[in-house]
C-alpha positions as CSV (number, residue, x, y, z in Angstrom):
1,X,-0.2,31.2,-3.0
2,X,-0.8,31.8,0.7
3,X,1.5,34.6,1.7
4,X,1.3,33.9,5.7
5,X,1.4,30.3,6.9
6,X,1.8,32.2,10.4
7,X,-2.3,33.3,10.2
8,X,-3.7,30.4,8.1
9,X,-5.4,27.1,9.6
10,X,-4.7,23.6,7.8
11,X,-7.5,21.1,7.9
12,X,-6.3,17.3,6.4
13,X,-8.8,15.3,5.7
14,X,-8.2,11.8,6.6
15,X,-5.2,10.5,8.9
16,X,-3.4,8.4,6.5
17,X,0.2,8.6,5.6
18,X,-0.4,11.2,3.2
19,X,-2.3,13.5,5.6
20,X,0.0,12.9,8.1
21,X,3.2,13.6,5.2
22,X,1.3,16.8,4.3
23,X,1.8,17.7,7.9
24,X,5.1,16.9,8.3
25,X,5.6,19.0,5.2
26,X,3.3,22.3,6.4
27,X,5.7,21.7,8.9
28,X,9.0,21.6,8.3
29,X,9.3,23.2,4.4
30,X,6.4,25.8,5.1
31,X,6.9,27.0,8.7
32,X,3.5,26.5,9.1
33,X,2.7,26.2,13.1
34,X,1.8,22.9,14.2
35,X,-1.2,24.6,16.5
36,X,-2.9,25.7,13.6
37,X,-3.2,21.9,11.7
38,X,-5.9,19.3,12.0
39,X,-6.3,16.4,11.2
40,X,-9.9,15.2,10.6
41,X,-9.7,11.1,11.5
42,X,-12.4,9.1,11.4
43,X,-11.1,6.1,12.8
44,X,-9.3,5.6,16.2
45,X,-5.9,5.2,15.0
46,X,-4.0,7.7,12.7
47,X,-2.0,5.6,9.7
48,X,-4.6,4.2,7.1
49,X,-3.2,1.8,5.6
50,X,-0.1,1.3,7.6
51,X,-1.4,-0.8,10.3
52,X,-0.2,-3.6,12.7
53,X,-1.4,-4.0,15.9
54,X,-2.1,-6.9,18.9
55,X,-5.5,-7.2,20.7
56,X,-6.8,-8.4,24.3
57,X,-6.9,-12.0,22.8
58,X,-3.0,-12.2,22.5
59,X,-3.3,-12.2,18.6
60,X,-1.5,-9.8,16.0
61,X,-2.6,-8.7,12.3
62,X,-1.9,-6.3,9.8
63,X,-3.8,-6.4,6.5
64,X,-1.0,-5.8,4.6
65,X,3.2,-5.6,4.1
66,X,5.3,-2.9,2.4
67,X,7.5,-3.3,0.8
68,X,10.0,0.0,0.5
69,X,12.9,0.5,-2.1
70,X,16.1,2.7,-2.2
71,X,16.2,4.0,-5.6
72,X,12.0,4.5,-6.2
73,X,11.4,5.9,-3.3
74,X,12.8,9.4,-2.7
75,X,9.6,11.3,-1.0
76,X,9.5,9.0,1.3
77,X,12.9,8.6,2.7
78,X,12.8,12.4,3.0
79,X,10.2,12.6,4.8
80,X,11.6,9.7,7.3
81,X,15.3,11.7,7.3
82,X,13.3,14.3,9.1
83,X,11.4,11.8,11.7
84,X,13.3,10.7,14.4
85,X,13.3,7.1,15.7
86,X,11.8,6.2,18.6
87,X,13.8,3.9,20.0
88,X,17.4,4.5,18.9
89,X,18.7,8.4,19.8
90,X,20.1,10.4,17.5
91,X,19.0,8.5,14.5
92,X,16.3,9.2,11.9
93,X,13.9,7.1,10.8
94,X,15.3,6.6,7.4
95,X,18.4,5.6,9.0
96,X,17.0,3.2,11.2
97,X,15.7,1.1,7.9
98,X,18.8,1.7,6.4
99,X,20.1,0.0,9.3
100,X,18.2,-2.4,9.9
101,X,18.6,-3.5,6.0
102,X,22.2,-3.9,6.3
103,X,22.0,-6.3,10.1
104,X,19.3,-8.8,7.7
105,X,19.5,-8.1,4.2
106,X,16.8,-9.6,2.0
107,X,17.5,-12.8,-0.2
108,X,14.9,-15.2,-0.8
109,X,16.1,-18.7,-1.9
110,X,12.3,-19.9,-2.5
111,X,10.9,-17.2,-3.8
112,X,8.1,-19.9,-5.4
113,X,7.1,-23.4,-4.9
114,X,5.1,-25.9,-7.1
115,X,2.4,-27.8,-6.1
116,X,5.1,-31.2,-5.8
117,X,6.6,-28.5,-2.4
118,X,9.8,-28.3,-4.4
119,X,11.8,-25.2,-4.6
120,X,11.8,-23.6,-7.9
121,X,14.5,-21.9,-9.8
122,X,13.0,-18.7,-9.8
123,X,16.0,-17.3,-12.1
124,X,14.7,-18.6,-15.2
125,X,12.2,-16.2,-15.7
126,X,10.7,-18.2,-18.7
127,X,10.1,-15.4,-21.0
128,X,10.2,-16.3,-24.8
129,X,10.8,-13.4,-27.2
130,X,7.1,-13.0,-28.1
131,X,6.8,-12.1,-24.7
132,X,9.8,-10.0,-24.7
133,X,8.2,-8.4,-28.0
134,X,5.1,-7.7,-26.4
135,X,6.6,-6.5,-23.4
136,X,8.3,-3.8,-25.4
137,X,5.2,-3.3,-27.2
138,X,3.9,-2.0,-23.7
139,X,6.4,0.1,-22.8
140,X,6.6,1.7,-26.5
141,X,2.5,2.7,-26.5
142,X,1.7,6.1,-25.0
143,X,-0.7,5.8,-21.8
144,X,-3.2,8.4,-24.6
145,X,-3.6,5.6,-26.6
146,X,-3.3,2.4,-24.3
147,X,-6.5,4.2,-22.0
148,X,-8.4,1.6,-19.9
149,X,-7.4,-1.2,-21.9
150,X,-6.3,-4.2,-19.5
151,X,-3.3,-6.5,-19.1
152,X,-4.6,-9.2,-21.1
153,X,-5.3,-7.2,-23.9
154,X,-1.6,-6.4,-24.7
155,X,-0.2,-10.2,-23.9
156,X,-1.0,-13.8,-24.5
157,X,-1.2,-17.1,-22.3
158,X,2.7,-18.0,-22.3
159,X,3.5,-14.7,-20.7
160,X,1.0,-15.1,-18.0
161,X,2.3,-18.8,-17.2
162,X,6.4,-17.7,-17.2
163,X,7.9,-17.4,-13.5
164,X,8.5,-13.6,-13.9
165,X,4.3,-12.9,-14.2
166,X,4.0,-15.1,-11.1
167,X,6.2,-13.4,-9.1
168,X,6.0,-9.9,-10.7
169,X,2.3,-10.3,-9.7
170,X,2.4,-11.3,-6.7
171,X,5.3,-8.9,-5.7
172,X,2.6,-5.9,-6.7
173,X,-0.6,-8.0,-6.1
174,X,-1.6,-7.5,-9.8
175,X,-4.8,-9.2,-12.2
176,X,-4.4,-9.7,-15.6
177,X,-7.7,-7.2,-15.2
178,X,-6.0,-4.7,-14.2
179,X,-4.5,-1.8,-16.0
180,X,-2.3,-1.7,-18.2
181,X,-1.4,1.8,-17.6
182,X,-0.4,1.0,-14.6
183,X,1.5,-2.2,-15.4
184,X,3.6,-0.1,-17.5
185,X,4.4,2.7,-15.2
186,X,5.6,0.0,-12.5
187,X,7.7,-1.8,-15.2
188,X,9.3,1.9,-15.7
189,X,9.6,2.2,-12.0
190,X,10.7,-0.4,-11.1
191,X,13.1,-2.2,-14.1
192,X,16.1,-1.8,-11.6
193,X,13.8,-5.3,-10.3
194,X,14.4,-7.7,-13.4
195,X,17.7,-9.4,-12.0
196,X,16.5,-9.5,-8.8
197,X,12.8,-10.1,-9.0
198,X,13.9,-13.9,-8.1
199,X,15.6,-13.0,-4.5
200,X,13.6,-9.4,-4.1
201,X,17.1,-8.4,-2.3
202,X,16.4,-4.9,-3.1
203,X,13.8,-4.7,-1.0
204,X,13.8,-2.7,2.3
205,X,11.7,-3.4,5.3
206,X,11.1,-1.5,8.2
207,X,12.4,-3.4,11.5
208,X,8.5,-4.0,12.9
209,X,5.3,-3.4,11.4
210,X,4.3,-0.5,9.2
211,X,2.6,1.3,12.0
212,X,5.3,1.0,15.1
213,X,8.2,1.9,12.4
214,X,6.6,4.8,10.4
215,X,3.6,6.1,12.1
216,X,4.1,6.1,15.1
217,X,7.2,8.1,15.3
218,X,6.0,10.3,12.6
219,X,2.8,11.1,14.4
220,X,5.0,11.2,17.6
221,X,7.2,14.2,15.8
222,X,3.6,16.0,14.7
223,X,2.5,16.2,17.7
224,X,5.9,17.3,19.4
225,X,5.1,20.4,17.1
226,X,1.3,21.1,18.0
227,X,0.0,19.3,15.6
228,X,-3.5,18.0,16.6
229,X,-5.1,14.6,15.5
230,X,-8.9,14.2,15.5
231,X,-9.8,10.9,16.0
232,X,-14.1,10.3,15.4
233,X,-14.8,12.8,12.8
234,X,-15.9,11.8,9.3
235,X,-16.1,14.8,7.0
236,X,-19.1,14.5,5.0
237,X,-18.9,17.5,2.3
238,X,-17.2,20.6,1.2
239,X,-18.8,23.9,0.0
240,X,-16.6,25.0,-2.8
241,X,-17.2,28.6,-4.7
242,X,-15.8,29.8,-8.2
243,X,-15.3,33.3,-9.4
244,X,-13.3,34.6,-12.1
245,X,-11.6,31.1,-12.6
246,X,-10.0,30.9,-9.5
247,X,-11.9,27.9,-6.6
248,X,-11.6,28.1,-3.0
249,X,-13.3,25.5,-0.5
250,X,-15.4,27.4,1.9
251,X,-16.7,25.7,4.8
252,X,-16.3,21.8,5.6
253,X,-19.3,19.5,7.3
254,X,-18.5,17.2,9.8
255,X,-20.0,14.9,12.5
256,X,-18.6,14.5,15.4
257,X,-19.6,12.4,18.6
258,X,-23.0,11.9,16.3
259,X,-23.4,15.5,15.9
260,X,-23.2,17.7,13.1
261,X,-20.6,20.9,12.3
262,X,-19.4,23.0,9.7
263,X,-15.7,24.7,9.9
264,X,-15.8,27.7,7.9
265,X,-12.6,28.3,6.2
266,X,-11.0,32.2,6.0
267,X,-9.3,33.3,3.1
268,X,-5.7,31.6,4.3
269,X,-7.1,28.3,5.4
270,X,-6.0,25.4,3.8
271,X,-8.1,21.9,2.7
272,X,-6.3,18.7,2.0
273,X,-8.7,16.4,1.1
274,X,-8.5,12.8,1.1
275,X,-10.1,10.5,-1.4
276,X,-11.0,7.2,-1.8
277,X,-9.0,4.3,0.8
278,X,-7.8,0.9,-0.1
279,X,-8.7,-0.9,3.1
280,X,-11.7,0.3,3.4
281,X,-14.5,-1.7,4.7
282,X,-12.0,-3.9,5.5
283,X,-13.7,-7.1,7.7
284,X,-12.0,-9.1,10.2
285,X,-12.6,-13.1,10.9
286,X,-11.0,-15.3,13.5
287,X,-10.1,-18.9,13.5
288,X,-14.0,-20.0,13.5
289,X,-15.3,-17.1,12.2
290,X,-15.3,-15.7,8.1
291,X,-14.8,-12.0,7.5
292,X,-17.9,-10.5,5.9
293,X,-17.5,-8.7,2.6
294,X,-18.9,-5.1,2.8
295,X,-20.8,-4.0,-0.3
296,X,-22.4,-0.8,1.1
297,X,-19.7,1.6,1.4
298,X,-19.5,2.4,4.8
299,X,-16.3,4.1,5.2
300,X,-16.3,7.8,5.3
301,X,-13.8,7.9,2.7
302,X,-15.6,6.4,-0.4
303,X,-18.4,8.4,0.6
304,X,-17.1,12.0,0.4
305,X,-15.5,11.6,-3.0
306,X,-18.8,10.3,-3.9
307,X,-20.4,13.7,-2.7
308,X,-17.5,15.7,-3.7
309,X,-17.4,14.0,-7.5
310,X,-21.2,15.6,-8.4
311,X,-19.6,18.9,-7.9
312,X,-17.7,19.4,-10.4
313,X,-16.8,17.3,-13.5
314,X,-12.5,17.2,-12.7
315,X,-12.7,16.2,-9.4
316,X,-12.8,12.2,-10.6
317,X,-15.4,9.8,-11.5
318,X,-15.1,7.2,-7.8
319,X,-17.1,4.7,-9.4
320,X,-14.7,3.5,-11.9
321,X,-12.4,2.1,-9.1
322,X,-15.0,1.2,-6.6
323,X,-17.8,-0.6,-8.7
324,X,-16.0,-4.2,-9.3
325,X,-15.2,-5.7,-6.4
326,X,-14.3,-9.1,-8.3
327,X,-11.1,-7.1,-9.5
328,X,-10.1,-5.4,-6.8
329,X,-10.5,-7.4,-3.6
330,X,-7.9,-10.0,-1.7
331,X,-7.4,-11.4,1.7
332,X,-4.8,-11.2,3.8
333,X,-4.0,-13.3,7.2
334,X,-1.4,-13.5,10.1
335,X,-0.7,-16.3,12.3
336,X,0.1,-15.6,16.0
337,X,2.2,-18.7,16.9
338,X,3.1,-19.6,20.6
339,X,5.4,-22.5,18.8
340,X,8.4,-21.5,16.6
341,X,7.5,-25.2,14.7
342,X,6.3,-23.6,11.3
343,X,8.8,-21.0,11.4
344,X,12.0,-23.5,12.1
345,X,10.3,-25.7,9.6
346,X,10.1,-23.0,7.1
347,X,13.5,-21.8,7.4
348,X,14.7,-25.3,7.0
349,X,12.9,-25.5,4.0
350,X,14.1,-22.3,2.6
351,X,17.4,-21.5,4.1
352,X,16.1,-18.2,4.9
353,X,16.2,-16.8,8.3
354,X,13.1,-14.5,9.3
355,X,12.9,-11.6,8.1
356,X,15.6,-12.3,4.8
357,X,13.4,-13.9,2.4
358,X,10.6,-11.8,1.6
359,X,7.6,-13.4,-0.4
360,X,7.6,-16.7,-1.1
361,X,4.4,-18.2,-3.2
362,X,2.8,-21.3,-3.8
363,X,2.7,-21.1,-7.9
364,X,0.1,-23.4,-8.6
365,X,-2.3,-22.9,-5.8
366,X,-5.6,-22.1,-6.6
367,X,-5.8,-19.0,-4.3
368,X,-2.1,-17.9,-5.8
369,X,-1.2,-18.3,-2.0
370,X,1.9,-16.0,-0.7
371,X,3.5,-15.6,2.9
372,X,6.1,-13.7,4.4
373,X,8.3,-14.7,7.4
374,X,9.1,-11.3,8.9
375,X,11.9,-10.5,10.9
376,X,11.1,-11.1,14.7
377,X,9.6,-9.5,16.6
378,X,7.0,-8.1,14.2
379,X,5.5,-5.7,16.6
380,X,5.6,-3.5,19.4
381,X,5.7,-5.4,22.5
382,X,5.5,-9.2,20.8
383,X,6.7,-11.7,23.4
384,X,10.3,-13.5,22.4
385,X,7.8,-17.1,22.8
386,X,5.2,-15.5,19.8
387,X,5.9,-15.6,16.6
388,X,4.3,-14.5,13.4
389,X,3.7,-14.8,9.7
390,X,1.6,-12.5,7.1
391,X,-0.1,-14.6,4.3
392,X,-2.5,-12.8,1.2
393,X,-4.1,-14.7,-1.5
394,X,-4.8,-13.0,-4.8
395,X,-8.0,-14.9,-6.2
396,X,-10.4,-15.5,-3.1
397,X,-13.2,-17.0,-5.2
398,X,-12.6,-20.6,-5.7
399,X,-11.9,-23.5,-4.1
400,X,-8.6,-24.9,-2.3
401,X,-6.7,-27.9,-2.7
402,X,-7.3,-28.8,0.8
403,X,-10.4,-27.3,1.9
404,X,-13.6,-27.1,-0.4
405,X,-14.4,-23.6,0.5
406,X,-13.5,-20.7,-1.2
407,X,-10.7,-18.1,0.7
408,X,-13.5,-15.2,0.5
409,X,-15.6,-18.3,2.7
410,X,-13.2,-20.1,4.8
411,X,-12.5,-19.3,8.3
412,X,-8.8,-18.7,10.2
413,X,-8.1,-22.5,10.6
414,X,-9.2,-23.7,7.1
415,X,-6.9,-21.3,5.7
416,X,-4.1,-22.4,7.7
417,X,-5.3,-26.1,6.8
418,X,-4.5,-24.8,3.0
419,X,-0.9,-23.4,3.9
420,X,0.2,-26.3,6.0
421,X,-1.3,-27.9,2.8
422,X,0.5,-26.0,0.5
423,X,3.4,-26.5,2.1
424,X,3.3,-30.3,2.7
425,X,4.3,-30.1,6.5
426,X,2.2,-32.8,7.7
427,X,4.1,-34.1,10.4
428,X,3.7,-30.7,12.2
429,X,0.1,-29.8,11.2
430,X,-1.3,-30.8,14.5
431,X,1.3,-29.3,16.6
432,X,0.8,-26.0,14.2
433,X,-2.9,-26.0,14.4
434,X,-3.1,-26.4,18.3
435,X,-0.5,-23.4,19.3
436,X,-1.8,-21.0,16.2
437,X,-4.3,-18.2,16.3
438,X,-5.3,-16.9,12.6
439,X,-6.3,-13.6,12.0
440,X,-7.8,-13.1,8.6
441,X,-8.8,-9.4,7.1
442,X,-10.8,-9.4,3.7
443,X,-10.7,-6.0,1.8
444,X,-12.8,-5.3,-0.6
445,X,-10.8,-2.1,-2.4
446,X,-7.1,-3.0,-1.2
447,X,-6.3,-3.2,-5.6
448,X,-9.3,-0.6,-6.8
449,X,-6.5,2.0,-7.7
450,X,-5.3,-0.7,-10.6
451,X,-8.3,-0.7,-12.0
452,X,-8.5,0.4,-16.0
453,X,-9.0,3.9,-16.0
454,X,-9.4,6.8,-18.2
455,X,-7.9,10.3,-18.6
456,X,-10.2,12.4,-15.9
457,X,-11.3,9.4,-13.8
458,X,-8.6,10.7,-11.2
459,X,-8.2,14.3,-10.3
460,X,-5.4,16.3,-10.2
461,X,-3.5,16.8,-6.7
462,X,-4.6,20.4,-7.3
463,X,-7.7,20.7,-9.5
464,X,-7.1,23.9,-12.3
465,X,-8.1,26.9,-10.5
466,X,-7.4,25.8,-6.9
467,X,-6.1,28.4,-4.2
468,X,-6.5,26.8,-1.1
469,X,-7.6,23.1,-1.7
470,X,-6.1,19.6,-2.6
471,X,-6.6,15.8,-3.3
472,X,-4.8,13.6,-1.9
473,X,-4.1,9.8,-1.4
474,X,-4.1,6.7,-4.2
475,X,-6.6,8.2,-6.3
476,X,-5.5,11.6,-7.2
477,X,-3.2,11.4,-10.6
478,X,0.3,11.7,-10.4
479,X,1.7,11.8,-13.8
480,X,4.1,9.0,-14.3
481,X,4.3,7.5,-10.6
482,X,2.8,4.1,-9.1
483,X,0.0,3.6,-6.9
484,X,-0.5,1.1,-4.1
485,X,2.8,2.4,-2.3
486,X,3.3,4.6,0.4
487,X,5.9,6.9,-1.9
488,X,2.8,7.5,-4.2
489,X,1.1,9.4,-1.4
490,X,3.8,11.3,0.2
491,X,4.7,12.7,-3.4
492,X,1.0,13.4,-3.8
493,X,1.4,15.5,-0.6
494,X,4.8,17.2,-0.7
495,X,3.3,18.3,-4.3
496,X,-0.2,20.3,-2.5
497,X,1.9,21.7,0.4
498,X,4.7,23.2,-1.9
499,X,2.4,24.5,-4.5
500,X,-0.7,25.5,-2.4
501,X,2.4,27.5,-0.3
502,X,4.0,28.9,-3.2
503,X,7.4,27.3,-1.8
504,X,10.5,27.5,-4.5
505,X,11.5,23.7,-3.4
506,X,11.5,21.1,-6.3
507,X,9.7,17.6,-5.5
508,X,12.1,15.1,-6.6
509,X,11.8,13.7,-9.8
510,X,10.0,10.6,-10.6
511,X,12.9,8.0,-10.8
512,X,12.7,6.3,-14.0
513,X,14.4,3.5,-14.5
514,X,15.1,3.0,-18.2
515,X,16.7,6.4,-18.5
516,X,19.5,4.1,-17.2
517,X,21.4,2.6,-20.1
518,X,23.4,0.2,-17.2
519,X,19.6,-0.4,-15.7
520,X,18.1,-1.0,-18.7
521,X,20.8,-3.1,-20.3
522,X,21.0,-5.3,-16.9
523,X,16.8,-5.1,-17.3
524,X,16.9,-6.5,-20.7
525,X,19.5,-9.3,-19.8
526,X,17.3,-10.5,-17.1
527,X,14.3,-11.1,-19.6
528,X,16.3,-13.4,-21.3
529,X,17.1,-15.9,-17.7
């Protein structure tokens, strides 16, 4: 327990969105001054994961979406009650989605489509009861004895072919490698989805990107309170001692500008320590180019866990999520249009407007091809005469149907060949193609935190013993709660700051849905559609 935030220093590790929630946190439920808080960036932009952004050629990308939700997500939105919007006075961030969610409500009408370009009837899920036994089966077996077993150990080919795995898949961006831990948690989570998996209407979205909505007026309140942001410093170790039981990190080792530093840490400093990162090593291609796939760990953040794992044997084993790239990487691309042709087309199609019909995905393509139309603009200063549209594909190693290269090998234009494709919009392709920049971003880790795991392969947020130190991000383990969203790491982090701080404020429970008769019932009527 540190008994005077008033004299300590706070070093975060990492500016992602669970550093910068820590912050927030230090901030705001531990008085901590904002002065006396750094955050250790490697890159030139604070956010991680939560990116969006234009450059000098006129074109826009993020790497990924996220998708938010009302009742899963309580961390989050109290963290954003705190944050005030940028652009509309007297509001809060959280109210500002809230907002915007009520103006364009989510409600996709083609939620999939075949490989004839007909709208299917998403609402028959398709599941048989085997499935439904099997499903139950799931939930029923303790995580102790379901380990690092995967999904396609607990259920057979029909289950995997229904409507409700396509679009519950592709809705998380899970493999039929991946854990079945994990698989159960989110159907735990996230039950509350069954009737509605089909229209995803309770789904929130921010009004712009990740970056413009969240980060930047987050980072915008940290620094209205002295908080300081690093950017070029990759943290390359921590000293750690033990005496008596109790562990304290001692000293940090940076570079900086190409030179090397150590930060010695007094007795009432404070270490939050990032982990791992989804998008790292993330590549970018263009419309002739193909985005490399890095092998060699470059990022910082792979790295130090690396280091940081040989020290002692609870602070997680890194290679079990970062060693199979085949199960863990995916692509992801955005169109800058200077035409709104696709998008008028596409709303035509689906009856959906921009921004209300969330995912919709190409069934039976061989890349398991999905695109969102977002609300526009998408981004901070996006002309009224550019449009965009995000795009992923879940299995990158084979072929098209119209191109013969793989997605992993295809440049901007041949994967915009295979959605025009995909969609059947011939009559517009050339018109498309000439106004269209692609953006494409291949990420080697963006699904390593689904990978099967086992008990101790991810540490604790704060390791047994731990005074003045904590893990943070998607690979620390958060009993009961669901990786690869945002709420994941700003639990992760209101948990260190309270604890580390001694504070006598509860972190919200982990909603569950099925302690919900009504949910569950509603849950278990769905699986019959």
């Amino acid at each position: 327990m540190i008994d005077s935030a008033r004299e300590s220093k706070a070093y975060l590790v990492g500016g992602g969105i669970a550093a910068l929630a820590a912050a927030a946190f230090l901030v705001r439920d531990g008085d901590f001054p904002g002065e006396n808080i750094h955050i250790l960036e490697e890159l030139p932009l604070a956010g991680g994961s939560l990116d969006g952004r234009g450059n000098v050629g006129g074109a826009y990308v993020a790497r990924g979406g996220r998708m938010l939700e009302d009742e899963a997500y309580t961390c989050l939105w109290d963290l954003l009650d705190t944050v005030p919007a940028l652009e509309r006075e007297g509001l809060s961030v959280r109210q500002e989605i809230l907002d915007f969610n009520e103006e364009i409500p989510t409600a996709a009408r083609a939620r999939l489509v075949d490989r004839e370009h007909r709208i299917v009837d998403a609402s028959r899920l398709g599941l048989d009861a085997h499935d439904r036994v099997e499903l139950a089966r799931l939930l029923a077996t303790p995580e102790s004895v379901i380990g690092a077993r995967r999904i396609d150990e607990f259920f057979s080919e029909h289950f995997f072919a229904t409507n409700f795995w396509a679009m519950w898949r592709t809705t998380f961006a899970f493999q039929n490698r991946h854990s079945a831990i994990e698989l159960k948690r989110y159907f735990l989570r996230f039950a509350q989805e069954f009737p509605r998996i089909h229209t995803l209407s309770g789904v929130r979205r921010t009004r712009l990107d990740q970056y413009d909505s969240i980060v930047r007026p987050l980072t915008a309140w940290l620094a209205g309170h002295g908080v300081r942001i690093e950017h070029g410093v990759k943290v390359t170790d921590v000293d750690f001692t033990e005496a008596d039981g109790i562990r304290r990190a001692r000293r940090l080792h940076l570079e900086r500008g190409g030179r090397r530093e150590t930060v010695e840490l007094d007795e009432l400093d404070l270490a939050f320590i990032t982990l791992g990162s989804m998008t790292a090593d993330a590549s970018y291609g263009g419309d002739d180019t193909v985005p490399e796939l890095v092998r060699d760990k470059r990022d910082g953040g792979w790295a130090l866990w690396e280091t940081l794992s040989r020290k002692a044997p609870d602070f997680g084993r890194p290679d079990v999520f970062n060693g199979d790239l085949a199960g863990s990487a995916w692509e992801s691309f955005t169109l800058t249009m200077r035409s709104p042709a696709l998008l008028e087309r596409i709303e035509r199609f689906t009856g959906n407007a921009p921004g209300t019909g969330a995912l919709m995905t190409f069934k039976d393509s061989p890349w398991l091809l999905s695109v969102v139309v977002p609300h526009q603009p998408h981004f901070s200063g996006q002309p009224e005469d550019v449009f965009t549209l995000w795009g992923y594909g879940l299995f990158i190693d084979v072929p098209g149907d119209h191109t013969d290269t793989t997605m992993a090998g295809s440049t901007g234009r041949e994967i915009l060949d295979e959605l025009l494709g995909q969609l059947g919009f011939d009559d517009i392709a050339a018109e498309v193609r000439a106004t269209s920049t692609v953006t494409t971003v291949l990420m080697p880790y963006i699904t390593s935190q689904f990978a099967p795991r086992a008990p101790g392969d991810r540490p604790r947020v704060i390791p047994h013993g731990a005074r003045n130190f904590a893990f943070l991000g998607q690979f620390v383990e958060i009993p009961q709660d669901v990786v690869f969203t945002v709420e994941y790491s700003v639990r992760g982090a209101m948990h260190a700051v309270h604890e580390l701080l001694g504070l006598d404020i509860p972190v919200p429970p982990v909603h569950h849905a099925l302690s919900d008769p009504r949910t569950a019932l509603r849950a278990l009527k769905a699986s019959f559609a």
